[in-house]
N, C-alpha and C positions, 0 to 999 in steps of 0.2 A: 829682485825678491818682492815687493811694495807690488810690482804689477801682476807679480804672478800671483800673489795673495789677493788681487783684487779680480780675477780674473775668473780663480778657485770660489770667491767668496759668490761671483753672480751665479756662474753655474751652480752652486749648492741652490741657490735661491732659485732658478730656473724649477730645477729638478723637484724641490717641494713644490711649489705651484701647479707642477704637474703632477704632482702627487696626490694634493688638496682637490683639481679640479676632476680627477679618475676617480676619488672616495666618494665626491657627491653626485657622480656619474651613477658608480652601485648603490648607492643608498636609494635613489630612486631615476633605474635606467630608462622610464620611458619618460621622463622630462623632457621639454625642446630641448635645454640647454641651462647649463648651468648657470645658477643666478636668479631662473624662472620661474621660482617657488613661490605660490600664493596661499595664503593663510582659507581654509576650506574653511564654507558655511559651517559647520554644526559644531565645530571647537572652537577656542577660545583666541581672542587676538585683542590685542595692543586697545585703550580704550584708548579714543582720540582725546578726553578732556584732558589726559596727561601728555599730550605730545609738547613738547619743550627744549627749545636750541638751548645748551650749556654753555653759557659762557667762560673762558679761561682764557688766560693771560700768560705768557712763554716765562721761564724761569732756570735762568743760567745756571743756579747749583742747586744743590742738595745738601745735607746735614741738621745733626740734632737742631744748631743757634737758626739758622735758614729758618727751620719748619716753624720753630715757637715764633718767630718772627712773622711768618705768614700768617699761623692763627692768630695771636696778635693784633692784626691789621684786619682780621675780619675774613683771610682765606685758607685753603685749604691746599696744603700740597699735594702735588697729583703728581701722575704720571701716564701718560701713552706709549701701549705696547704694539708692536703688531710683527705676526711672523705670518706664511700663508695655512695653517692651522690655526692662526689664530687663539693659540695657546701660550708663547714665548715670548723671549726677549727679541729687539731685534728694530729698527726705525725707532728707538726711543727719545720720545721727547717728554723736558721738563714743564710740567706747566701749573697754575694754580688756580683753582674756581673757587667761585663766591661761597662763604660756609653760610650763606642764609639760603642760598639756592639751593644746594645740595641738602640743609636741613628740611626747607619746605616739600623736597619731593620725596624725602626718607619716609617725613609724619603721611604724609598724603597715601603714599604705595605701601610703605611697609617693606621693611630691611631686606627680607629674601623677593619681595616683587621688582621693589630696584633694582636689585643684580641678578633678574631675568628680564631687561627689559631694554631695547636698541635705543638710545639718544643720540641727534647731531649735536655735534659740539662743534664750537666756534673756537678757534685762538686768534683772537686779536691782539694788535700792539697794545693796548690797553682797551680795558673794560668800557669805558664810553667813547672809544674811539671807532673810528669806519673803518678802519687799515684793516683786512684780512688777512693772518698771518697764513689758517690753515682752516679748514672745514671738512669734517669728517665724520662719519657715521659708526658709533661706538658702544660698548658694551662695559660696566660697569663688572670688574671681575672682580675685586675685593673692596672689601668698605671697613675702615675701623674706626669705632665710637669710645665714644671717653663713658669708663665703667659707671660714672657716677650721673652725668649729667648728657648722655648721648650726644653730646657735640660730633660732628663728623670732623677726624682728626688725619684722615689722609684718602685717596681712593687712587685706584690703580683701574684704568681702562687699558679695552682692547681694542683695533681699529677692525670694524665688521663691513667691508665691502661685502658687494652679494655674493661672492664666490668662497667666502670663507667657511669654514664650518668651525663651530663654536663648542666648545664644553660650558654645559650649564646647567643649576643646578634648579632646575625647575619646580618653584613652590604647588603646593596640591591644596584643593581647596575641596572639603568634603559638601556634599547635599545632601538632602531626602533622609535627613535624622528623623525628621515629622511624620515619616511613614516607615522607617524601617520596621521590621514585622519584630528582631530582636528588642531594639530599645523601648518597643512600644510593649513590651512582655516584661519591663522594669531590667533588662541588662545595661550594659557600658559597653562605651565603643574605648576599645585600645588604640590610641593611634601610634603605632610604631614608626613611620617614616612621615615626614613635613616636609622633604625636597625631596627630588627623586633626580640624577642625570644622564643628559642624554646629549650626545652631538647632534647641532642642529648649526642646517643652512642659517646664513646669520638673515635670510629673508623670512625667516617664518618660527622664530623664537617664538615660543609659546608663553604667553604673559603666568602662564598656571596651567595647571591638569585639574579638572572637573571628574570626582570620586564622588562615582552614584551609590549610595548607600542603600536605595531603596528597597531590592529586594534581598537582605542579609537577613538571615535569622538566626537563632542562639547559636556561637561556637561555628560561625561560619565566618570568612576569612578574604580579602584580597589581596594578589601580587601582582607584584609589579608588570607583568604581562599581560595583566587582564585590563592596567590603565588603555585608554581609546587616545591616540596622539596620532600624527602626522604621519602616513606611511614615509617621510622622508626621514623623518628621526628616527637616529638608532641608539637602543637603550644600553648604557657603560655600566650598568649595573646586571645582576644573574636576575631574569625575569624570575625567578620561582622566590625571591625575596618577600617578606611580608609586607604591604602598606598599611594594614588594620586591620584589627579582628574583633568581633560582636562577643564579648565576655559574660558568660552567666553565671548568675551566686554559686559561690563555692556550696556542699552539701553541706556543710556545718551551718552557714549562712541560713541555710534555708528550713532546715530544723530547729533552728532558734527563733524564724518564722513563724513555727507552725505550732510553738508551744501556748 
């Protein structure tokens, strides 16, 4: 029974892998090959002065006494996931990183840039030790901060070899407020969405999407289809969604203007 479970268990894992490596086949079928995704000139990619191996330390259990214990000592309970989506449970290991690490690249990037953003991570037998337990190139998928004092109190990675495809929840960063032809007419810009997601090869995770404002005028509006991204990323969201909209005074507003 034990071998036939184990037998059942690879084939499931075969058969997703092949599943994963035909989704990024159609997302973008004229690639050489999967894994062969390079970040194009005129979008946005990874800034190298954030590049930063993670260090973490392997961690036999889990629980409420465990974790306070970890923070405590100054780390952060963690965990690594990886399935070949890159979404699940599944190779999971315990581990725990430095919480001054994890707090300097929170302050630095900013909550939602962190968790669009591929780190290697190191697990060694201990933090000042050369012993290489595991090294692995990973994606930060959940982060939670203590409400009072942002302390980072746990994080859940996922392992992003190049053949994975990633759900991520990609921050947007607006431009050309200084020329839009609405705001410069005294309206507001609504912003209705600050992520937007999309599956991405885990080679070309978009650090953000750049939303040109430039030429919006009063009561004019962008969705989520008109963002400009990676023909390899596919958008998990209904393209006709709002991202913002250029708001003009209500009439009342504007006849109390005029009095």
């Amino acid at each position: 029974m034990y071998l036939r479970r184990q037998i059942l268990t690879k084939a499931l894992q075969l058969h997703q892998r092949h599943l994963s490596q035909a989704a990024a086949a159609i997302l973008h079928p004229e690639s050489p090959g999967v894994g062969s995704y390079t970040y194009l000139d005129d979008l946005p990619r990874p800034d190298p002065k954030y590049d930063e191996i993670i260090l973490a330390i392997p961690r036999t259990s889990s629980g409420k006494s465990i974790a306070a214990k970890e923070r405590k000592a100054g780390r952060v309970p963690s965990i690594v996931f990886e399935q070949e989506d890159g979404q699940h449970g599944g190779n999971k290991r315990l581990i725990s990183v430095r919480t001054n690490q994890i707090r300097k690249l929170v302050n630095h990037l900013g909550r939602s840039f962190f968790l669009s953003r591929i780190f290697d991570l190191e697990v060694r037998a201990e933090f000042e030790s050369e012993e290489v337990v595991e090294k692995v190139r990973v994606l930060p998928r959940l982060l939670h901060l203590h409400a009072s004092t942002d302390a980072p109190l746990n994080v859940t990675f996922v392992r992003a070899p190049s053949h994975a495809l990633l759900k991520v929840n990609v921050p947007l960063v607006f431009r050309g407020e200084d020329v839009c032809p609405g705001l410069r007419k005294g309206s507001s810009l609504n912003t209705i969405k600050r992520t937007v997601k999309y599956l991405c090869p885990a080679d070309i995770v978009p650090p953000y999407i750049d939303v040109d404002l430039s030429e919006l005028d009063v009561g004019q509006k962008l969705v989520m289809g008109d963002l400009k991204v990676h023909p390899a990323l596919k958008l998990l969201q209904s393209k006709d969604e709002p991202v913002c909209k250029i708001m003009g005074a209500r009439a009342s507003d504007q006849q109390k203007k005029s009095k």
